[in-house]
C-alpha angles and dihedrals in degrees: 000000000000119000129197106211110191101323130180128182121191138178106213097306100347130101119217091173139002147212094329116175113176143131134217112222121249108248095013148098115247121191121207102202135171144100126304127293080022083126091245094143096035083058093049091042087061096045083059096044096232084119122054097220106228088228146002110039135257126221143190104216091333102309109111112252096233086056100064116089113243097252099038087052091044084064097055102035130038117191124214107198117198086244113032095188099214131151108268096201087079122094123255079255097055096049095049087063097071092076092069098053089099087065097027109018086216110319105100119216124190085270086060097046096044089053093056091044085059089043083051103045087043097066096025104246111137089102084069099037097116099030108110115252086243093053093061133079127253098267093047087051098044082052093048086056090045095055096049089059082052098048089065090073092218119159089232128055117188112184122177112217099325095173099062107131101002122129124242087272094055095042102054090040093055090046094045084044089053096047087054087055090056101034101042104030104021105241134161118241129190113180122173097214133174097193096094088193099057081043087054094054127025086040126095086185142036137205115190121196129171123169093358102302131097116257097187147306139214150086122347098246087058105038093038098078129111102243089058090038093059095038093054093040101028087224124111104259127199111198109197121192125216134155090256090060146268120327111197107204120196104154100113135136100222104072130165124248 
């Protein structure tokens, strides 16, 4: 769907990421995991073409970014920053429109409105349609932006670290909300995600950074073991397998330095 081939991204001197080459499978959910300043989001901002890289090129199902024109790009592949800034004085409605400017650019037809009715219903969010953004709490914000991103009906779905700040109930409901997207209507998800055990187990892929270079990438079966785990993290991890899944401890006492 979109591949990274050998990018680097740098400030002045100094190097956020380097020489990245990865894919996201078509149809899947990949996961971009790793500590901080490993240029996760960096990575994901440049997927989504809201950063230039300053070398390699990346491209949407061969095609360079740079050469797809703005509104075009906007139908294939919907961005869901950490901080969407938008004015919280607007519904949950009304922010939810938003996902469809690429096809209206503002005036909504019954196709529009019938997209962010689905969005809605999806998350289950018609209860809080007509509650203002402000008056909600941080989960059922962090749904209605979620929805709007929705609402835009792309193929591809790139969302940097949407459960900062959730409690267990929103999280699991947004990950459970995102493997439906993938499962039942074939979408590709990117979520740049801290929470190894979500990762573990609501990703198909997984792309893992530290200090700006690729570590490796690849199924969940192959990237979720403990030695890649402590190298990655530089903490003693325990992976225990059960039918209901993969658990990723890494509550020890005895932790590297």
């Amino acid at each position: 769907m979109i591949t990274l081939t050998d990018i680097s991204k740098t400030y002045g001197d100094v190097p956020v990421i380097e020489g990245i080459s990865a894919t996201l499978p078509e149809g899947k959910m990949t996961a971009i995991i790793g500590p901080n300043g490993a240029g996760k989001s960096t990575a994901l901002m440049i997927m989504a073409r809201l950063l230039t890289p300053s070398s390699g090129q990346a491209t949407l199902k061969g095609q360079p970014l740079g050469e797809i024109p703005p509104r075009d790009f906007a139908r294939h592949v919907a961005t869901l920053r950490q901080m969407p800034g938008l004015d919280l004085r607007l519904t949950v409605e009304e922010v939810v429109a938003f996902g469809r400017f690429p096809y209206s650019r503002g005036r909504l037809t019954p196709q529009d409105r019938a997209a962010i009715d689905r969005a809605l219903a999806f998350l289950g969010l018609d209860d809080l349609r007509h509650r203002n953004i402000d008056a909600l709490s941080g989960g059922q914000r962090q749904m209605a932006y979620l929805a709007m991103t929705i609402a835009q009906e792309t193929e591809c779905l790139l969302l940097d670290e949407p459960l900062n700040n959730l409690d267990m109930h929103h999280a699991v409901h947004i990950m459970r909300a995102l493997r439906q997207l993938c499962d039942d209507r074939g979408r590709t998800v990117a979520v740049v995600i801290h929470d190894i055990n979500f990762a573990a187990n609501y990703a198909d892929h997984i792309i893992a950074l530290k200090g700006g270079r690729l570590v490796g990438s690849g199924p969940v079966a192959e990237m979720v073991t403990e030695p890649r785990l402590s190298a990655l993290y530089s903490l003693d991890f325990q992976v225990l397998r059960h039918e209901g899944g993969l658990l990723c401890n890494y509550f020890t006492s005895d932790q590297r330095t």
